[in-house]
N, C-alpha and C positions, 0 to 999 in steps of 0.2 A: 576060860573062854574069853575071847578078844571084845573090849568093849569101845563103842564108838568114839573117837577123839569131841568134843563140844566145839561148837560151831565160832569161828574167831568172827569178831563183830564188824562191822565197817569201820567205826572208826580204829578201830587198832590195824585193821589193815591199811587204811588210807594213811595212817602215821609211819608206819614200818615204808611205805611205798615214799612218802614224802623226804624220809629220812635218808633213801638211798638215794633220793634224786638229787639230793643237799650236797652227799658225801661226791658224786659224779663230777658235780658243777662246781664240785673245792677246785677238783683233780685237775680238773679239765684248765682253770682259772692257773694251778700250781704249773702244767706243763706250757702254755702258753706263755707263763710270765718268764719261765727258762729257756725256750725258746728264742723270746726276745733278748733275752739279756746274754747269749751265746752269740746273735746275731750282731748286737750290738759290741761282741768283744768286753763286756762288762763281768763274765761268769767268774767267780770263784770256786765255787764249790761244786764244779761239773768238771769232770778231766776228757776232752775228748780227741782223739786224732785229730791233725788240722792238714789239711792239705799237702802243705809242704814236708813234712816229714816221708809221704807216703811215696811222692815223686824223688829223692833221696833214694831210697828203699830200692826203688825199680830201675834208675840210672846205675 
């Protein structure tokens, strides 16, 4: 017979909910700071198409 899960408390939900919001706002912080540093021509460790390659291609 199925017995009912116990009741998770607030605080352990308030922490599991604070923990994702942490992990978001790394994410969020990490694609932003790659963003800028593509735009500034600074990236090493991003390989991305650039422009000119793709005009090449279709000439």
């Amino acid at each position: 017979m199925a017995v009912p899960k116990k009741k998770t408390s607030k605080t352990k939900r308030d922490q599991r909910k604070a923990k994702w919001k942490q992990k978001a706002a790394l994410q969020a912080q990490k694609a932003l700071s790659l963003g800028k540093s593509i735009l500034t021509g600074r990236a090493k460790g991003f390989v991305y198409p650039s422009n000119e390659e793709d005009e090449d291609e279709e000439g």
